[in-house]
MIMARKE-634022 format. One record per residue (C-alpha): residue number from 1; residue in one letter; x, y, z. Coordinates in Angstrom, 3 decimals, m for minus. Layout:
N
(NUM; "A"; (X; Y; Z))
...
//
This chain:
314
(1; "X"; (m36.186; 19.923; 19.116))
(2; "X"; (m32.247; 19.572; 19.316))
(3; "X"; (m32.772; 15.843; 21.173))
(4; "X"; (m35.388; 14.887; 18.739))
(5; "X"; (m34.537; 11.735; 16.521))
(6; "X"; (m34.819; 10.793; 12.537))
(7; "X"; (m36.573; 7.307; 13.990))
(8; "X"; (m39.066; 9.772; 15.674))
(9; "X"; (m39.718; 11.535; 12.734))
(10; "X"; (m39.978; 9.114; 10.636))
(11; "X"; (m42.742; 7.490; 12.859))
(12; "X"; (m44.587; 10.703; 13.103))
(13; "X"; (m44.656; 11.246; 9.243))
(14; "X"; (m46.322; 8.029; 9.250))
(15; "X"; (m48.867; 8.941; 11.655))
(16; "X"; (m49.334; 12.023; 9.952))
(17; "X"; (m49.828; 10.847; 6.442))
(18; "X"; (m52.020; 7.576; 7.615))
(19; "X"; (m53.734; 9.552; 10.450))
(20; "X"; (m53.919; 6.554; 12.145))
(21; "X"; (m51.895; 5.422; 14.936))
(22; "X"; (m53.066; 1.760; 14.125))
(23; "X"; (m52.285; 2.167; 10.642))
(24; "X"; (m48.979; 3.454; 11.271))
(25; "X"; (m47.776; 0.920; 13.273))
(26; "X"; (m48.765; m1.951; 10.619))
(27; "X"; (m46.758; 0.024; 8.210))
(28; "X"; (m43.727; 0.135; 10.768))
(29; "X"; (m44.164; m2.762; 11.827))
(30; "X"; (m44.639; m1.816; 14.875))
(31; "X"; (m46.968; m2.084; 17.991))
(32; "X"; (m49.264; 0.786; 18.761))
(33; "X"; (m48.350; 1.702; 21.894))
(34; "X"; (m44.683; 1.624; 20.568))
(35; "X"; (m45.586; 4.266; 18.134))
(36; "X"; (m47.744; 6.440; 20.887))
(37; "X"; (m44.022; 6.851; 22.687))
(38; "X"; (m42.443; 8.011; 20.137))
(39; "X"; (m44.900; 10.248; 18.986))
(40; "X"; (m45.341; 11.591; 22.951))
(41; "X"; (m41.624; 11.708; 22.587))
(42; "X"; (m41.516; 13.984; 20.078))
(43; "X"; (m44.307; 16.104; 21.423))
(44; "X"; (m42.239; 16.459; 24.551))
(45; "X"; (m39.414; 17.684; 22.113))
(46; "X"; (m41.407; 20.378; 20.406))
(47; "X"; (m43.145; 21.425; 23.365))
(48; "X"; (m46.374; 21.316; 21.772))
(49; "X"; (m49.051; 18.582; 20.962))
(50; "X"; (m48.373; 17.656; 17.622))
(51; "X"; (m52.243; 15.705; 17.003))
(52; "X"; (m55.513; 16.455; 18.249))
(53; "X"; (m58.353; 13.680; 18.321))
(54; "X"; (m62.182; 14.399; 17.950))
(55; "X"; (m63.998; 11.654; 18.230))
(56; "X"; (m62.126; 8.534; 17.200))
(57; "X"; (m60.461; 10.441; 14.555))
(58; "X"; (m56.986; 12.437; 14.713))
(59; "X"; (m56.180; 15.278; 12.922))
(60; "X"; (m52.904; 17.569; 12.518))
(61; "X"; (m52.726; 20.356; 14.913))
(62; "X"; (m51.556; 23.532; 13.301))
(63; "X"; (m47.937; 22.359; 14.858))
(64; "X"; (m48.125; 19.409; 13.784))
(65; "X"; (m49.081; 20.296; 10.205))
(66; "X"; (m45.514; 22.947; 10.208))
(67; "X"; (m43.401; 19.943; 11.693))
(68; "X"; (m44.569; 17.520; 9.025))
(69; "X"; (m43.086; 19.557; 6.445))
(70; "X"; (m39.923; 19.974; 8.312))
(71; "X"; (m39.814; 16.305; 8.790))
(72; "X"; (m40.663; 15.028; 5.248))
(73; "X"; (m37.434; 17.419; 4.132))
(74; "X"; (m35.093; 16.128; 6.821))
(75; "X"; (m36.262; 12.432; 5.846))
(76; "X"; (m35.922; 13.347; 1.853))
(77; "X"; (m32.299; 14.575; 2.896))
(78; "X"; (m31.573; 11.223; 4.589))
(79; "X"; (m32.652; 9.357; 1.785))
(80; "X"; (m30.723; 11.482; m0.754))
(81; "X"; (m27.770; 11.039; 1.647))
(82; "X"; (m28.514; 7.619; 1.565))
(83; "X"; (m28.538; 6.948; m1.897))
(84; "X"; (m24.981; 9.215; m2.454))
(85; "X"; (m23.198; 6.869; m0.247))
(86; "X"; (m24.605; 3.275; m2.229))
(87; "X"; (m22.075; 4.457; m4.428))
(88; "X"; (m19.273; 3.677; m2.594))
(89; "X"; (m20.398; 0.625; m1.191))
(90; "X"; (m20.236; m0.817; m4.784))
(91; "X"; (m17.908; m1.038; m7.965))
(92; "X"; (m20.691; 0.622; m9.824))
(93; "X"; (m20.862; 4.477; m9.678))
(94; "X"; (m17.653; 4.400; m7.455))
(95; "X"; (m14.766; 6.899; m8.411))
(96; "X"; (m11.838; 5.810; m8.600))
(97; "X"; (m9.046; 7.858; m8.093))
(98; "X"; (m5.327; 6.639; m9.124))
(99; "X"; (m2.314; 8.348; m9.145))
(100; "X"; (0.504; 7.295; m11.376))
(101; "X"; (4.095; 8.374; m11.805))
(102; "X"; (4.626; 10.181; m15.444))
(103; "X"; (6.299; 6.844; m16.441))
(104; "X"; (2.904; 5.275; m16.771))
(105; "X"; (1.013; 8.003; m18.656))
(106; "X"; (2.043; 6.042; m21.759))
(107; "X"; (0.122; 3.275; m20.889))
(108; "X"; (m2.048; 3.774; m18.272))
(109; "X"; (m5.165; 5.340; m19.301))
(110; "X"; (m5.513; 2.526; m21.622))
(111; "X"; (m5.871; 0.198; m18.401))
(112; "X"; (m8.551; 2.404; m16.839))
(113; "X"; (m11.056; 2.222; m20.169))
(114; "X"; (m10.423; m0.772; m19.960))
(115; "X"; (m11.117; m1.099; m16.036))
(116; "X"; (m14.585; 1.000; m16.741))
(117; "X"; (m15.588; m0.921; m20.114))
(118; "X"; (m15.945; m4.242; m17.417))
(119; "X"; (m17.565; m1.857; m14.952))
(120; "X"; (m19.993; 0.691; m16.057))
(121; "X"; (m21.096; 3.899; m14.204))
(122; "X"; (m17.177; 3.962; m12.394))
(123; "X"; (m16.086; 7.301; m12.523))
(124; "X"; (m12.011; 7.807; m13.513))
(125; "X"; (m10.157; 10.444; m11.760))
(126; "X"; (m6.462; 10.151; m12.581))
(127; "X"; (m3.629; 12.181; m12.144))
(128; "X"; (0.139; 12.078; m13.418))
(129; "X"; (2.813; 13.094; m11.097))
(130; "X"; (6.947; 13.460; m10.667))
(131; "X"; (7.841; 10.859; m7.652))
(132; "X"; (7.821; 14.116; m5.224))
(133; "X"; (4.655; 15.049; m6.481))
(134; "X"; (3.054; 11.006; m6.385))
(135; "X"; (4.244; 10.710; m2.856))
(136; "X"; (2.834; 14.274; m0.729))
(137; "X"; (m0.551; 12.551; m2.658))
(138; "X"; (m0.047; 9.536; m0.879))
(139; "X"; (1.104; 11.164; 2.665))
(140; "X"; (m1.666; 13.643; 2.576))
(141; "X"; (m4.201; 10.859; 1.720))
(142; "X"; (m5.177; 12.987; m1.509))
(143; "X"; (m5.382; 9.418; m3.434))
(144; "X"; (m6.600; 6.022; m2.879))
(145; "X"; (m4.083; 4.245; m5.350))
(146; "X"; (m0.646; 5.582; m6.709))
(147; "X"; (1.346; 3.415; m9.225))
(148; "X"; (4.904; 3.667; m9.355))
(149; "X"; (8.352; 1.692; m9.821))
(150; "X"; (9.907; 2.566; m6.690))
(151; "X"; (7.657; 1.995; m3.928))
(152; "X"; (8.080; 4.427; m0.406))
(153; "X"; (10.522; 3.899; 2.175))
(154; "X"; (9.312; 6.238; 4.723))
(155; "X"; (5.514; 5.761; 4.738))
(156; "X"; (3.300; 3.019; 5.627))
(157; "X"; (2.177; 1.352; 2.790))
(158; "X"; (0.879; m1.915; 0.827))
(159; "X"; (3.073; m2.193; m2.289))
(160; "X"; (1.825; m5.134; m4.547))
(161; "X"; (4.244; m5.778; m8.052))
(162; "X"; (1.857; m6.810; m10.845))
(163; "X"; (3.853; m6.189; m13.320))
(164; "X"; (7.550; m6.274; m15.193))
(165; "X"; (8.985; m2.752; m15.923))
(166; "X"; (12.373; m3.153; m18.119))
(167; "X"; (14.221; 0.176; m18.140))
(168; "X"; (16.758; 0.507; m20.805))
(169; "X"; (19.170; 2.384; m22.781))
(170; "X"; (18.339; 3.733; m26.097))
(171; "X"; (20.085; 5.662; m29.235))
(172; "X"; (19.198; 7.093; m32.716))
(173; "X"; (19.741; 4.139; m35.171))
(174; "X"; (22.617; 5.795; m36.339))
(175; "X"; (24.345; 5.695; m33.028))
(176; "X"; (27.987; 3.936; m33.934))
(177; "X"; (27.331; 1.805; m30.613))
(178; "X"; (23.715; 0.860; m32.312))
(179; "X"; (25.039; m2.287; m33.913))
(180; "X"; (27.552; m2.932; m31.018))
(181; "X"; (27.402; m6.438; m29.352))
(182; "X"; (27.638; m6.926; m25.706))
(183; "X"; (28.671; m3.245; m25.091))
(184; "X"; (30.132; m2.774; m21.498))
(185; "X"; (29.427; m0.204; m18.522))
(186; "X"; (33.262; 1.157; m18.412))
(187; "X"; (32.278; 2.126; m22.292))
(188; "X"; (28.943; 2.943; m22.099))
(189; "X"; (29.594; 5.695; m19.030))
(190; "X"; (31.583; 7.774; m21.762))
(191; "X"; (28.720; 8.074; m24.425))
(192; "X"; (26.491; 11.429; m23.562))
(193; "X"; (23.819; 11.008; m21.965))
(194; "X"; (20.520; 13.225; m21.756))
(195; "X"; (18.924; 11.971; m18.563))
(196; "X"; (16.044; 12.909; m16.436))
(197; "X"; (16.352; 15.094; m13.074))
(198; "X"; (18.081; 13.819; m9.735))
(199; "X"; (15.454; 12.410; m7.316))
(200; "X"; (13.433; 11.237; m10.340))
(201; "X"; (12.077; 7.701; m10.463))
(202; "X"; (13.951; 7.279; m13.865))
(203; "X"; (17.032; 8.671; m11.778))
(204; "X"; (16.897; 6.379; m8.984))
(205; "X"; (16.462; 3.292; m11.271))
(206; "X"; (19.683; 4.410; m13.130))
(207; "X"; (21.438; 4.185; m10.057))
(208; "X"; (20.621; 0.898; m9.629))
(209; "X"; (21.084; 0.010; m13.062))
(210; "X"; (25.071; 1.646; m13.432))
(211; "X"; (25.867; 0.866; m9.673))
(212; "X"; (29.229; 2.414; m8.819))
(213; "X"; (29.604; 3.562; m12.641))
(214; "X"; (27.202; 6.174; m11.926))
(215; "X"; (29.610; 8.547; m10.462))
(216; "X"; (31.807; 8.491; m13.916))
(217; "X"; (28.494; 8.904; m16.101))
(218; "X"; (28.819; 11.618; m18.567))
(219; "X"; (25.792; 13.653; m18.339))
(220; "X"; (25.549; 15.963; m21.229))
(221; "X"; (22.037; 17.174; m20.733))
(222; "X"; (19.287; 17.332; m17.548))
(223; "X"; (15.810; 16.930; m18.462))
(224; "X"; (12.452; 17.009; m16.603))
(225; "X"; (10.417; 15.884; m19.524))
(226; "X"; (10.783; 12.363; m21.110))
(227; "X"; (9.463; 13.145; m24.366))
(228; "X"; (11.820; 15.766; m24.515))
(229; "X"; (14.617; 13.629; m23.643))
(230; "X"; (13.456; 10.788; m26.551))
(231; "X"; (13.178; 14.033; m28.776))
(232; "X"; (17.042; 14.774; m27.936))
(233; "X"; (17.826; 11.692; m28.540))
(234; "X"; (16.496; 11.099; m31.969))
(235; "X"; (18.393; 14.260; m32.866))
(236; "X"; (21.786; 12.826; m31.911))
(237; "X"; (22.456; 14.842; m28.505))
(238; "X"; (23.145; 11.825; m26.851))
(239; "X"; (21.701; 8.645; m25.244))
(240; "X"; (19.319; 7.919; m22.703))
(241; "X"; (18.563; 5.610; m20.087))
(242; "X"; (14.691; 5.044; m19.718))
(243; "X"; (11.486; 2.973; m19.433))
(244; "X"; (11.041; 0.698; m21.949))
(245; "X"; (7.304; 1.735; m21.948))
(246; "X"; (7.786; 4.908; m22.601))
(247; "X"; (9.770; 4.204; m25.479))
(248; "X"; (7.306; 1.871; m26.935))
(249; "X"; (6.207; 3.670; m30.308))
(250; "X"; (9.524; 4.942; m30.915))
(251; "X"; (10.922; 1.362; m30.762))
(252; "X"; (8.377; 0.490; m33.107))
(253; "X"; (8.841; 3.093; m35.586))
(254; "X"; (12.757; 2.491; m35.270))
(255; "X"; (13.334; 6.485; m34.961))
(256; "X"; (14.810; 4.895; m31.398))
(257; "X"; (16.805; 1.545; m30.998))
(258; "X"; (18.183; m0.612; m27.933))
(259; "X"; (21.607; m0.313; m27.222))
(260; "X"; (23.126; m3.957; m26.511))
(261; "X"; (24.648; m3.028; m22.896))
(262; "X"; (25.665; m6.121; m20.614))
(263; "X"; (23.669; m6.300; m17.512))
(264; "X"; (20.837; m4.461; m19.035))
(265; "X"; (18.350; m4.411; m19.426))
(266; "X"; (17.112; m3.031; m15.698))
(267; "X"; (14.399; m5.456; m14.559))
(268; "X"; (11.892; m3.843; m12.227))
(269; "X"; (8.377; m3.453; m11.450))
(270; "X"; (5.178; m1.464; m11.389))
(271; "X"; (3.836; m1.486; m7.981))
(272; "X"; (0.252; m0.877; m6.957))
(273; "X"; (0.744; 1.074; m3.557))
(274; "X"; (m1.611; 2.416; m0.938))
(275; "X"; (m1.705; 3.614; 2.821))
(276; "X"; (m1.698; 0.923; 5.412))
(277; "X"; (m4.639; 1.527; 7.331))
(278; "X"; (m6.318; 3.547; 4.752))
(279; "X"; (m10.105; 1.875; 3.978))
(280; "X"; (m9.946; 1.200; 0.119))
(281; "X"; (m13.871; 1.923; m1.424))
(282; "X"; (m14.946; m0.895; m3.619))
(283; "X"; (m14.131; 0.698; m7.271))
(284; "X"; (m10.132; 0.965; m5.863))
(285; "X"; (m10.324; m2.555; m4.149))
(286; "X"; (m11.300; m3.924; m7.155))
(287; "X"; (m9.125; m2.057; m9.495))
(288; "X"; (m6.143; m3.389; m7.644))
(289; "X"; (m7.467; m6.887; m7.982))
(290; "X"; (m7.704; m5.965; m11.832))
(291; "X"; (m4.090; m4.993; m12.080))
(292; "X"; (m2.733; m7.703; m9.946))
(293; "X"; (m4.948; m10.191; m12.268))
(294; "X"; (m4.574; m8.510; m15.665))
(295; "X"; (m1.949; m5.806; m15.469))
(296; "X"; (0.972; m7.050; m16.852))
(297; "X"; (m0.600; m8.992; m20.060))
(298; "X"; (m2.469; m5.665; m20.503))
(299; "X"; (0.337; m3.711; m21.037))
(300; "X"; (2.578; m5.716; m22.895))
(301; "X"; (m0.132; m5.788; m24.975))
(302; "X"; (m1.096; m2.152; m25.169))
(303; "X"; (3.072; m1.234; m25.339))
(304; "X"; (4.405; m3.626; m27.305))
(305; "X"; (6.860; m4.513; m25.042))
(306; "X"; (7.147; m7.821; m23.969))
(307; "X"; (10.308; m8.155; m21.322))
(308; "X"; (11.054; m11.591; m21.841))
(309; "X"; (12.135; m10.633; m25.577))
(310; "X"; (14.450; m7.780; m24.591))
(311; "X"; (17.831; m10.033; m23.847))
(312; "X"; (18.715; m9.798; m19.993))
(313; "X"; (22.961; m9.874; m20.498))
(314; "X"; (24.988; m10.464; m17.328))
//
C-alpha cells in the first residue's frame, strides 16, 4: 500500500459508500472507466480485490470493507489538516507573533488589541526582549516580526520606519538644571547619570545622541531595568537618558520632567523588521501594513507623546 494515493482513496470511498461505479463517477465528476483505474489501481496496491460483483450489483469484499475504514480516517485527517492550514492563508484565525524590544512594552500591547479588535479570531503571541535577546529571535527565525529602534546590521532584513521615537533626557522636577534654558552637552556630561547597560538599544541611541561627549559622561549608576532607572531618578540619584515613550505617564504626572539640552531631543524611529526571504503569513503581512498605516498616530495617542511638541534645539 506504500505507492497508494489520497486521489485513489478518495475515489474508492466513493465507490464504496455509493456502491456504484456509475454513481461514483457523477459525484467525481468523473468518467467511469476513469474511476475503474483507479480503483484497479488500488487493488493492485493492496494486493487483493477490494469489490466483488454478483449480478449487476457490487458489494465490499471483506478487504475492501477493512480498507474503507482506513481510508475514511486518512481522508478525515486530510481534511482536518486541511482546515488547520486555512488559517494561515487568512488574517482571520492567523497568529501573529511579534517581537518587540522592552522599549515598546509601554505601548505596544495597546497596538495589538487594537490590531485584533479590527480582526477577530487573530491570535497574539508577543514577546519582550533586550536587543541581544530581539535579534537570536530574528536569526533563528523564532519570530515573524520584531520591532525595534535600531534595526540589524549583520542580518538580512526588511526594516520599514513607521513611526517617530524621541529619546530624551529626564530629571526629578527638583533637578537645579530642571528650569535651565538651552543647557549644553559640555554641562550636561557632568550631571550623574543612571543609564541602561552597554550594548542596550537605549545605550546605542545615547551614543548617537552625546557623540564624542560620550566618553566624558559621568555614569553614576548601570541599570538593566528602565523602570528601575525612572524609579532612581525620581529619587534624586541622578538623570537619565531614555525613550520618551517610556517616560510617558511619568511626564504626565510631573514626578519626571524634560531637561532643556541643545541638540536634543534624539529623533529616531520604530522600525518594523523581518527576514529577507522569510514568507510573512497573512495576520503578520497585514499587521505590518497596520503599523506602517496607523502606527505612529496610534501611539502618540496611546503615550501622550507627540514629537513635534518636544522642541528639537540645535
Amino acid at each position: 500500500m506504500k505507492n497508494a494515493t489520497l486521489r485513489q482513496l478518495k475515489v474508492f470511498e466513493t465507490v464504496a459508500r455509493r456502491l456504484s461505479f456509475s454513481r461514483a463517477a457523477e459525484e467525481l465528476h468523473l468518467t467511469q472507466p476513469a474511476v475503474s483505474t483507479q480503483v484497479k489501481a488500488l487493488e493492485g496496491h493492496a494486493g487483493v480485490a477490494l469489490f466483488e460483483q454478483l449480478g449487476k450489483r457490487i458489494f465490499l469484499t471483506p478487504a475492501g470493507t477493512e480498507l474503507l475504514r482506513h481510508s475514511r480516517a486518512i481522508i478525515s485527517q486530510f481534511r482536518e489538516a486541511e482546515d488547520a492550514l486555512t488559517h494561515f492563508k487568512g488574517i482571520s484565525g492567523g497568529r501573529l507573533n511579534v517581537a518587540v524590544i522592552s522599549a515598546g512594552d509601554y505601548f505596544f500591547p495597546r497596538l495589538l488589541v487594537d490590531f485584533a479588535q479590527r480582526h477577530s479570531g487573530v491570535t497574539l503571541n508577543l514577546a519582550v526582549h533586550n536587543r541581544e535577546e530581539l535579534l537570536h529571535q530574528l536569526a533563528d527565525n523564532l519570530t515573524d516580526l520584531a520591532i525595534m529602534a535600531r534595526p540589524p546590521l549583520g542580518l538580512d532584513t526588511v526594516n520599514e520606519s513607521f513611526a517617530p521615537h524621541p529619546y530624551v533626557i529626564v530629571a526629578a522636577p527638583a533637578h537645579p538644571l530642571a528650569d535651565t534654558p538651552s543647557i549644553s552637552l559640555d554641562r550636561i556630561v557632568r550631571e550623574p547619570f543612571v543609564v541602561r547597560e552597554k550594548g542596550s538599544d537605549t545605550w546605542s541611541s545615547m551614543e548617537d545622541g552625546f557623540g564624542r561627549h560620550i566618553a566624558r559622561l559621568n555614569i553614576a549608576m548601570e541599570i538593566k531595568s528602565t523602570e528601575t532607572i525612572k524609579q532612581a531618578v525620581i529619587a534624586g540619584m541622578g538623570i537619565s537618558f531614555l525613550s520618551a515613550h517610556t517616560v510617558s505617564q511619568e511626564l504626565q504626572n510631573a514626578s519626571l520632567v524634560v531637561l532643556d539640552v541643545k541638540k536634543f531631543p534624539l529623533m529616531l524611529d520604530w522600525y518594523v523588521v523581518h527576514r529577507k526571504n522569510k514568507a510573512l503569513p497573512p495576520v503578520a503581512l497585514a499587521f505590518k501594513a497596520f503599523l506602517l498605516r496607523d502606527g505612529a498616530a496610534l501611539i502618540e495617542r496611546f503615550t501622550g507623546i507627540a514629537p513635534a511638541s518636544l522642541k528639537q534645539r540645535r
